[in-house]
N, C-alpha and C positions, 0 to 999 in steps of 0.2 A: 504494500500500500504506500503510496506519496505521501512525506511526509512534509508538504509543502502544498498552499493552497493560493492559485492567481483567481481574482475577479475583476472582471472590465466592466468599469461604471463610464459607459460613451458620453454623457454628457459635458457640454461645453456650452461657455456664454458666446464665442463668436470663434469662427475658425481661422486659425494662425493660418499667414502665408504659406508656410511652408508644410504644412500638414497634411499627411495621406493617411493618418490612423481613421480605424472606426470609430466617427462619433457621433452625436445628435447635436444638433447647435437648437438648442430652447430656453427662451425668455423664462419661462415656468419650468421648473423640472419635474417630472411626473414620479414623483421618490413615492407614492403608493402602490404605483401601476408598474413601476421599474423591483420592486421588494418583491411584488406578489409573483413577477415571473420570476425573480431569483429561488423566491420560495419553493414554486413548481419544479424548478432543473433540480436542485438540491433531492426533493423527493423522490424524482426520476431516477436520477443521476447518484446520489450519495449516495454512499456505505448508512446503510440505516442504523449499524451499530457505532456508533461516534468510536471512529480514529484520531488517538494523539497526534497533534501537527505540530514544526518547531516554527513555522512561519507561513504566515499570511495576507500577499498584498494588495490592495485595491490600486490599481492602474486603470488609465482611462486616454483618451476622457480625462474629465476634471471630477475625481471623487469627491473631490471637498465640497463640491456644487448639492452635495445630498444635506449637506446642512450638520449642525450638531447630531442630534436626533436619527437624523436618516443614515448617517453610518454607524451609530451605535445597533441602529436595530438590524444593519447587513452583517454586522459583526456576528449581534445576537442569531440570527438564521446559520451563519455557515459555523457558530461551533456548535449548533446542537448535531454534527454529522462531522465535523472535523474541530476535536478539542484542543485550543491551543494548550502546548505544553507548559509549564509552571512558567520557563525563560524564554516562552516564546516570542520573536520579533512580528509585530504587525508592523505593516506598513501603511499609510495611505497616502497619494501624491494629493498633491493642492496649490491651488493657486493663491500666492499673495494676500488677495482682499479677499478671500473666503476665509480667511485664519484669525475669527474674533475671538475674545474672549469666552463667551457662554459657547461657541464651536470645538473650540481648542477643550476648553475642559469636559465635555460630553465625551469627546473623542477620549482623552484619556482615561477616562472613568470608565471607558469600553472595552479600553484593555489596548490603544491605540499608543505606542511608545516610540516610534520612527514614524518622521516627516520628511516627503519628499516634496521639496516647495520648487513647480517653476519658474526660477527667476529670469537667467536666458542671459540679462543684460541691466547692466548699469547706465546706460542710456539712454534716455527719453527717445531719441530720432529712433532708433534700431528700435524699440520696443513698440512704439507707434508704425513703422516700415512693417515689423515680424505679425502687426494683428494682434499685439497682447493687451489684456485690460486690465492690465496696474501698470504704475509707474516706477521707478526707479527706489523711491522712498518707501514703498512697500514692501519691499524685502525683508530692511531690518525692522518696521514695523511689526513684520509678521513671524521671525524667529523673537524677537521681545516677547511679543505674546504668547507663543507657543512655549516657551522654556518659563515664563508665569506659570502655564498650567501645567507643569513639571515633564512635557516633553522636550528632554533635549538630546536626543539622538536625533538632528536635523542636518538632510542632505539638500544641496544647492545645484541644479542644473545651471550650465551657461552654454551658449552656441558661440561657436567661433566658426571664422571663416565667413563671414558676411562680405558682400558686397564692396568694393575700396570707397564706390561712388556714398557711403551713409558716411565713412569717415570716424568709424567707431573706434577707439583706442581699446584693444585687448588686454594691453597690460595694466591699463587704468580698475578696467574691470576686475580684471584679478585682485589685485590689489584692494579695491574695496570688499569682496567678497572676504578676504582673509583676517581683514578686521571687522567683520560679526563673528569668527572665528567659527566656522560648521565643523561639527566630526565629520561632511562628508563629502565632496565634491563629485559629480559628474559631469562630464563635457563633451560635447558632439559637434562634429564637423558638420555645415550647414550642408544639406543633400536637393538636389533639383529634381522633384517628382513629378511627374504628367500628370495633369486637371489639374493642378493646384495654384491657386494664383501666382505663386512664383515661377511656376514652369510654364505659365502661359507669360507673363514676364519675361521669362529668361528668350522664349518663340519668337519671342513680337520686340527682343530686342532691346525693351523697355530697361533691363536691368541685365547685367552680366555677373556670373557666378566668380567666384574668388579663383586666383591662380590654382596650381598644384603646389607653386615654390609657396604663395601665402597662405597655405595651407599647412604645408610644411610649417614654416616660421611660427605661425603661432601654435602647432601640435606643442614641438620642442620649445615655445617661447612658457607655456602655460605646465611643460613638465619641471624647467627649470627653475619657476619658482614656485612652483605647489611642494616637491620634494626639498626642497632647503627651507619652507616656511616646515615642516617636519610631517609631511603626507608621503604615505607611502601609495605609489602609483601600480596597484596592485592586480590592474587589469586595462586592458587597451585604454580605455573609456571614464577609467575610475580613478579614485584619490581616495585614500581614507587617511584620518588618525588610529593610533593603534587601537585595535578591540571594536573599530567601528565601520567594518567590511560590511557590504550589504549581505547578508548570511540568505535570503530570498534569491538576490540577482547570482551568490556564488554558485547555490543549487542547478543551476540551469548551467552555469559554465562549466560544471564537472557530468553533465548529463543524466542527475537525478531526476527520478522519476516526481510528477506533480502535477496536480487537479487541476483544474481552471474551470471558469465560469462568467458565463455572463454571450452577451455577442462579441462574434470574433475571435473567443478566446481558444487557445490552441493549449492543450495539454499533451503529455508525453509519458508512458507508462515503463519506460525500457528498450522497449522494443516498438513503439507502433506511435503516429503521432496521431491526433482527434480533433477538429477545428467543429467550433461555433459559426452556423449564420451571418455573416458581416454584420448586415445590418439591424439596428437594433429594433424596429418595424415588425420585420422578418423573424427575428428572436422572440419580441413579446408574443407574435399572433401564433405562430409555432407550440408554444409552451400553455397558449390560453385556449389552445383545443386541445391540450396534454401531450401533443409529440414533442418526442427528441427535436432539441435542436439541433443535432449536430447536424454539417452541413459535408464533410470527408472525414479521411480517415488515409495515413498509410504505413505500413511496416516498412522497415528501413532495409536496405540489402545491404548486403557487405560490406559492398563499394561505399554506398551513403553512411557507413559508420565507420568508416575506417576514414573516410572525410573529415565526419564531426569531431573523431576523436584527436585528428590531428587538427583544425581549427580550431575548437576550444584549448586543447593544449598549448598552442602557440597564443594564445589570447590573454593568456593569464600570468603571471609571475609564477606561479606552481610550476609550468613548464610543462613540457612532455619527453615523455624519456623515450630514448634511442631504442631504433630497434636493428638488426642486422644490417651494414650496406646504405643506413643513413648518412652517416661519414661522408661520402663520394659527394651527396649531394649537399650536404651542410659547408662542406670546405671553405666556397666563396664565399657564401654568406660570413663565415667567421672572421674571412678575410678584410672583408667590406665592414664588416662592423654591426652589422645587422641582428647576428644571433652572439648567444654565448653558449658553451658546454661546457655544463660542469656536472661528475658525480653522473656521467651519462643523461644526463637532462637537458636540454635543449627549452634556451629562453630570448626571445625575443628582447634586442633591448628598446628605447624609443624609436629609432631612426630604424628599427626593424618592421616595427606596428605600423610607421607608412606602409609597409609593403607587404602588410599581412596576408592579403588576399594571394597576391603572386606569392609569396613563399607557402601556404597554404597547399595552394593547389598544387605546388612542382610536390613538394613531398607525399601527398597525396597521390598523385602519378607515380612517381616512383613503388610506393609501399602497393600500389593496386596489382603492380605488372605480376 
């Protein structure tokens, strides 16, 4: 049984530029009508005899859009069938001005003890460009508040690689980020999706996506001074303080097995992946004439796990260890500067994680033949 549980709450007050997730953009959120089909998958879907879980995250979407109340009681629902364990980490991400007082303490009183706030950006212009609806000053209004209601395991997203034409200073951003001081950083290169107003943007001209080099510069600008403010950059994408690793996000990078729920959520048993319904229309009316939402399903072959296991390997600081005839093909890289070996473990260093994909797949070729 998974001892890890994802729910995807899709709602959102307006959709970012940049965004290809599944969500609903609603003025009202329907936190009755969104519980009741939660409630139905759970019945459907859950182990009826409640399994201990070490962690549980609401991803979305904007979770925090359910209100105090409304995530306590999605809490209340998924552990009557998945019991968080004594130390177990919940999660739930949130936006900024969703993180009030009487929110924040509900949540925690839920058993709610990781915050994942997206900030994105210390800049008014980029945060009005990116489609967000808080401002700059909302950040540290919102870990203030949260760590009053005695949540303070709080992680901070920021994007980098934006546009030269917004004229956003990266290193400024860092730098403010590091004095709220978060246990937890994560950071994402800006991606150019189709339908999304940035990619119709980027079509028509309107806007040009960031170099490769300025891409580069700020990966390495933003490792260089996250691991000397004293983060350990513990995964492509991540930063932590010590002891404040996402223990949710690590399970999926070592390819434990874990539940999911909601629309679009994609869970993974070992061997076979399970995806939800995109949309969440499609999810509610699914579930309110009692069918399964699921929408596919596949078991993984060889090939696709000997993939995954050398991608998340290479992803993480863990590393992945050697296996016969690796050697031939790791040489350059070690050359180049790209990997390290030690202890037959194979670890990407930063200037390596640009190039994870292409290193990924050459060893993956290799190990298939």
């Amino acid at each position: 049984m998974p001892r890890h549980v994802y729910v995807h709450v899709p709602f959102c007050a307006r959709r970012c530029s940049y965004c290809d997730f599944s969500i609903a953009v609603r003025r009202v959120v329907p936190v009755d009508e969104y519980l009741g089909a939660l409630d139905t998958e759970l019945r459907l879907r859950a182990p009826q005899t409640p399994k201990t879980v070490d962690t549980i995250y609401f991803g979305g979407g904007t979770p925090s859009r359910l209100g105090g109340q409304g995530v306590a009681r999605a809490i209340e629902l998924v552990s009557r069938y998945f019991a968080p364990a004594v130390d177990a980490e919940i999660t739930i991400e949130a936006n900024p001005e969703d993180v009030t007082p009487d929110a924040a303490e509900a949540w925690r009183q839920a058993g709610v003890n990781r915050l994942s706030l997206g900030g994105q950006s210390f800049d008014a212009g980029a945060l009005a460009w990116m489609h967000r609806t808080h401002g700059p000053e909302a950040i540290a209004s919102a870990m203030e508040v949260a760590r009053a209601a005695d949540i303070t395991n709080l992680s901070v997203d920021l994007i980098f690689a934006l546009p030269a034409e917004l004229r956003r200073n990266w290193q400024s951003d860092i730098e403010q980020l590091l004095k709220l001081n978060p246990s937890h950083i994560s950071l994402y290169g800006l991606t150019i999706e189709a339908g999304t107003p940035l990619g119709r943007w980027v079509d028509s001209r309107i806007t040009v996506e960031a170099s490769e080099e300025g891409y580069a510069e700020q990966f390495l600008t933003a490792h260089s001074l996250l691991t000397e403010a004293g983060f350990e950059h513990y995964e492509v994408s991540n930063f932590a303080r010590p002891t404040s690793k996402s223990r949710h996000n690590s399970a999926y990078w070592t390819a434990a097995p874990y539940a999911a729920l909601g629309p679009s959520a994609h869970e993974f048993d070992g061997a076979a992946r399970r995806w939800n319904l995109r949309h969440y229309a499609a999810w509610r009316d699914a579930l309110s004439e009692g069918r399964d939402p699921g929408e596919g399903s596949e078991t993984l072959s060889a090939e696709n796990r000997v993939a995954e296991a050398v991608y998340l390997g290479l992803r993480t600081t863990n590393g992945l260890q050697t296996q016969s005839g690796d050697e031939s093909v790791i040489a350059p890289w070690i050359r180049e500067g790209w990997v390290t070996l030690t202890n037959e473990t194979i670890r990407c260093t930063p200037t390596g994680w640009l190039r994870l994909d292409a290193l990924a797949a050459a060893l993956t070729h290799h190990r298939s033949r």
